[in-house]
N, C-alpha and C positions, 0 to 999 in steps of 0.2 A: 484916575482909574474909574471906570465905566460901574456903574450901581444900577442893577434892577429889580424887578419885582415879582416875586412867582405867584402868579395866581390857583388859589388853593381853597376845596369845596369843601370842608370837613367837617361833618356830622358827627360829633362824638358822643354828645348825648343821647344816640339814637342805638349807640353799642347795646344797652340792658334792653329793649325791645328785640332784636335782632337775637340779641343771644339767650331770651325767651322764648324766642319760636312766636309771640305776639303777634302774628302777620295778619290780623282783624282788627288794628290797629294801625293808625296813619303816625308819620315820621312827625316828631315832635322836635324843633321846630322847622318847618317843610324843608324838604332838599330845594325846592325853586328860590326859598328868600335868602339860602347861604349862599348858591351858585350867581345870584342877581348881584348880592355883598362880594364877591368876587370878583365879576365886571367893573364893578363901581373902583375897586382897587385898581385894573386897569386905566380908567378915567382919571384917577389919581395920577398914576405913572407920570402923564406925562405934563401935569396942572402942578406937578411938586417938583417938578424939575431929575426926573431919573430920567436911566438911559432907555428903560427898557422893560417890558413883559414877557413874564416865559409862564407856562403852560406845561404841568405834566399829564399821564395816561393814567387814569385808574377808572374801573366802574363796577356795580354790583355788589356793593358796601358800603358803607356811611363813608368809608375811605378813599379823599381824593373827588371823588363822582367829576371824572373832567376823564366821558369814552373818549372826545378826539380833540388833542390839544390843537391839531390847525382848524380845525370848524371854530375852537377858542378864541383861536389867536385870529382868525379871517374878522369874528366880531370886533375885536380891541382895536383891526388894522381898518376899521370904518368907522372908529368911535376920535380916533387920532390920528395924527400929521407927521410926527417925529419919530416917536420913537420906535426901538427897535424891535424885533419877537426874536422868542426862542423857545426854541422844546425841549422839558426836563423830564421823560425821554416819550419820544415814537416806539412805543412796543413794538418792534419789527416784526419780531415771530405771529404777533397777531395782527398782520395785515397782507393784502393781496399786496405784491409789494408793486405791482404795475399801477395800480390804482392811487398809492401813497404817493408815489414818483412824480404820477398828474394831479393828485392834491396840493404836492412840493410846488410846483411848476405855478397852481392858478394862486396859491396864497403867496408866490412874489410878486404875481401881476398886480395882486389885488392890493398887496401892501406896498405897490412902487419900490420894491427890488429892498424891503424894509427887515424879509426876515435875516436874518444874518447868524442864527444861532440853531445848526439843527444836529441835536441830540440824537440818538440812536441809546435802548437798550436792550436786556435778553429778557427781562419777567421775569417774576420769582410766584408770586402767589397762586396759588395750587385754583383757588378757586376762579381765578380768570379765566385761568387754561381749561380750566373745565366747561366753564360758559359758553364758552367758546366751542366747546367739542374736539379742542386741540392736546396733544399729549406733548409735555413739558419734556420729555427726553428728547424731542424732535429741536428746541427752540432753539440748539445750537446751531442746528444744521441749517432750520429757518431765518436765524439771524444771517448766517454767513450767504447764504444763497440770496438771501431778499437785499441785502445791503449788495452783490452785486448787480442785480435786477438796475437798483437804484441808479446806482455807476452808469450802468450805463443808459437807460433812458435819460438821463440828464447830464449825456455828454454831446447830444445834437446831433447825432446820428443816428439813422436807424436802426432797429436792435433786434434779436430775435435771443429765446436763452432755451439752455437742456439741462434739466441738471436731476436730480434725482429726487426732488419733492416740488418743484416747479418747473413746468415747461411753457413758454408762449412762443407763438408764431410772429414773426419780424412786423414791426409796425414802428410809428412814430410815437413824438411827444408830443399830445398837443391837447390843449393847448402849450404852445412854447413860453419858457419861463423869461423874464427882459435879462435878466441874469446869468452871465454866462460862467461864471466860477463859483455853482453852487455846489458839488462836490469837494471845493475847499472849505467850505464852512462844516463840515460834519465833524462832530462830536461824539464822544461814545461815554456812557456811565457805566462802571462794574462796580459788584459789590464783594468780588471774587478777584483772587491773584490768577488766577486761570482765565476769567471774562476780561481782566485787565489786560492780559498780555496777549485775548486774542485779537480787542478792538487795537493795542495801541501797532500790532503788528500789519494789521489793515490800514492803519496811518492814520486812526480816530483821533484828535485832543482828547483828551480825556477832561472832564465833566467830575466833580469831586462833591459830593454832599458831604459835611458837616458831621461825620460819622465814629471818626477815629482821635486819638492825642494826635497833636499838631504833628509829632518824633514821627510816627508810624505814616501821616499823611505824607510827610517828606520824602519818607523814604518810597513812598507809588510814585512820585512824580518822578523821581530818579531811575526808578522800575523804567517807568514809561521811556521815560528816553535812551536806557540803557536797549530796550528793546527797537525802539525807533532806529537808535546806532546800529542796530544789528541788520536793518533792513533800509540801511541806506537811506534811512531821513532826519531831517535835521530837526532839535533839539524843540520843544513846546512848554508853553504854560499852559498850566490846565484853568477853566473855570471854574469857580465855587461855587455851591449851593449855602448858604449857611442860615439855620437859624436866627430869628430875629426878637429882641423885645425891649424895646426903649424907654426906660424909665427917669423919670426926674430925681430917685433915690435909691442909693443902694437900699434901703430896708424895702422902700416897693417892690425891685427885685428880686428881694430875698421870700416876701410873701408870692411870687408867681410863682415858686419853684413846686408848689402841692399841687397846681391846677394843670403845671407843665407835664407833671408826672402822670397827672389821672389822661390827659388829651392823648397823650403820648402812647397808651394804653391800643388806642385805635390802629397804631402799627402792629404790635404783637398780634393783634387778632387778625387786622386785616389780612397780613403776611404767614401768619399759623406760626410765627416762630415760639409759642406756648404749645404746639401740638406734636408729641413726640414723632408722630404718622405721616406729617405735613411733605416732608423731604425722604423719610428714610428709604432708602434703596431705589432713588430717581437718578439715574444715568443725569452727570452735566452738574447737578445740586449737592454731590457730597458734601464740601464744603459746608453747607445750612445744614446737613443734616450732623456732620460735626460742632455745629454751634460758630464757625469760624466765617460764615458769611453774614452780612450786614447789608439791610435796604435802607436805613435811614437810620437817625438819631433814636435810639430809646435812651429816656430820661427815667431812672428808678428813683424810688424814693429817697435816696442819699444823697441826689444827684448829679447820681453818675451812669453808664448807660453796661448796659448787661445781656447778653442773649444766651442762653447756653451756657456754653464754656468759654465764651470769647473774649479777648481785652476789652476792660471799663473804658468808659468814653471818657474823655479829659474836659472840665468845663473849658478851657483856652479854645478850645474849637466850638462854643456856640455864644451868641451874640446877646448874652443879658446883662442888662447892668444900665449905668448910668449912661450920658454921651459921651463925657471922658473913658470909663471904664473900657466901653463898644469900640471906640475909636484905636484906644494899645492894642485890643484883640486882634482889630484888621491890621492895625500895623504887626504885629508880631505871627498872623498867619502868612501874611504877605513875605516877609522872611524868612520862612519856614517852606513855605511851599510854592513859593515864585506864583501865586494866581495872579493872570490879567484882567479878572474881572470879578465882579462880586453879585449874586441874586440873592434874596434877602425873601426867607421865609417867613411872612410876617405872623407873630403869635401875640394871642389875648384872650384870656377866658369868655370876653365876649366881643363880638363887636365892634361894638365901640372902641374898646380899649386898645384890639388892634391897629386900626384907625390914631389912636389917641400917637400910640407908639409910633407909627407909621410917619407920623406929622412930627414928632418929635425930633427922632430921628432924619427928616427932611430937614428942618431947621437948622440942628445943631451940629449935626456927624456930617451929610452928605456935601458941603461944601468943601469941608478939610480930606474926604474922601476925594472928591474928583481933583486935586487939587496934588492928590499922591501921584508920586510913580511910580511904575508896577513892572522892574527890571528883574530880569531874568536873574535868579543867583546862582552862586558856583554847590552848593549843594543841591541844584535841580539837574546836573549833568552828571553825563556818566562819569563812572568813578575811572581813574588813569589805571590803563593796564600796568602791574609792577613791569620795570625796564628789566 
């Protein structure tokens, strides 16, 4: 099974400034020397033997700060030879999606036909959309229209679209991408039973972060292909995102869980899911505004993960512990949820000690990882209609 690495910019210390109003004040310590530790974990990638870097979208918060994961990923694809990219996700709603399309196109030239993993999602965080000047009731309609825009400028034909929030006049792609079956590779992340079932109905794989008890992760991927069945396509594994942290002792482990909870903090804020206001009566987000949507892992203090009203997060679905420990968990998500591949959020209170983890983890897990296979099971298919 294929093992990569998401490159990830997060400022969490910089949260109590930020949520001071301090802004006569510089980020302690600078977003340049996290986002540079970032790169360097790309260099890693592929000096440690994984398959791959992936790159998500965040900006205009200590959260993420990575505006455009293929400008990320163009850097990693001239820093290395081998390995793969991937995007954890292209905020489709916020892009011109002509422009993404010949983004798509020059980041396979430039990485020799290397990306192979392109994510698509819908946003959630209020304050993006805002930045942006964009209205988050739209980003359904924006996903759905820009992901055809995509379709077709990267089907080699000329293209012209009309739709009702994007119009262009007929033109090419060009530059042309060396790749001609990059509409096969797209992926879609949801953090919604409603986003899931509209990307898996477009014929997205589905893209699975680390969010949910393994029981409830199985039962999306079943989702997904029940809907796939519906729409006359055949059956997928999704990829995993999952939390990472490698330790040489369970009691090490057991001391990262106070720091995992404080870092972990940077999602509720980033995402507003702490703001009663953040979602309530936004066309597309009920869901969040019931408490029942989820962008990522929160870890509470117990933990276990909480938003709202919504199911506690199960530790079996995130990657702490020992190398034995880490190792059952993939084995036992891999049966649960049939994933083909694994990215590995890497976590450490500093540094270093991600790094420490990082290498750790290369040494002792990632050989008996690539070494697994990663088959499709019979509870990732749809369930038999009664005769």
């Amino acid at each position: 099974m294929k093992v990569n690495i998401a490159l990830s910019s997060q400022n969490a210390a910089d949260w109590a400034r930020v949520q001071a109003g301090a802004w006569d004040q510089r980020p302690t310590p600078p977003d340049a020397s996290l986002i540079q530790r970032a790169m360097q974990l790309g260099d890693l990638a592929e000096q440690l033997d994984f398959d791959g870097a992936w790159a998500a979208q965040h900006f205009g918060t200590p959260y993420g700060m990575t505006p455009n994961p293929l400008q990320a990923l163009a850097h990693v694809a001239g820093r290395t030879e081998r390995i793969s990219l991937g995007t954890m996700v292209i905020v489709l709603p916020w892009w011109n999606p002509v422009q993404c399309a010949h983004e798509i196109a020059y980041l396979d030239i430039v990485s020799n036909g290397r990306f192979d993993t392109i994510g698509f999602g819908r946003g959630v965080a209020k304050s993006e959309f805002d930045a942006l000047g964009l209205d988050r009731e739209l980003a359904r309609q924006r996903f759905s229209e820009g992901l055809d825009i995509i379709e077709l400028a990267l089907s080699g034909k000329r293209f012209a679209y009309q739709g009702a929030i994007f119009s262009f006049p007929e033109g090419s792609l060009r530059p042309e991408p060396i790749s001609t079956d990059l509409t096969s590779r797209f992926f879609g992340a949801s953090s919604t039973n409603t986003s899931l079932e509209l990307m898996a109905r477009r014929g997205l794989k589905p893209l699975f972060v680390g969010n949910k008890p393994l029981t409830e992760a199985a039962k999306d991927v079943r989702l997904v292909n029940t809907y796939r069945q519906d729409e006359g396509l055949p059956p997928c594994q999704p990829k995993n995102i999952l939390f990472m942290y490698c330790t040489k002792t369970e009691s090490e482990a057991k001391e990262a869980e106070g720091w995992i909870a404080e870092a972990n903090k940077s999602v509720r804020l980033h995402y507003g899911f702490g703001d009663a206001n953040a979602f309530a009566g936004v066309k597309g987000y009920e869901a969040y505004a019931a408490g029942d949507g989820t962008a990522t892992a929160i870890i509470t203090d117990d933990g276990r993960r909480k938003i709202g009203t919504g199911s506690a997060y199960d530790l079996s679905n995130l990657l702490v512990g020992t190398p034995d420990m880490i190792m059952q968990r993939i084995a036992d998500g891999q049966l649960a949820c049939s994933y083909s591949e694994l990215t590995l959020s890497v976590m450490g209170e500093t540094p270093a000690e991600a790094e420490a983890s990082l290498r750790l983890f290369a040494a002792e897990v990632l050989p008996s990882v690539h070494a697994m296979e990663a088959p499709m099971h019979a509870a990732a298919l749809p369930e038999l209609a009664p005769a």
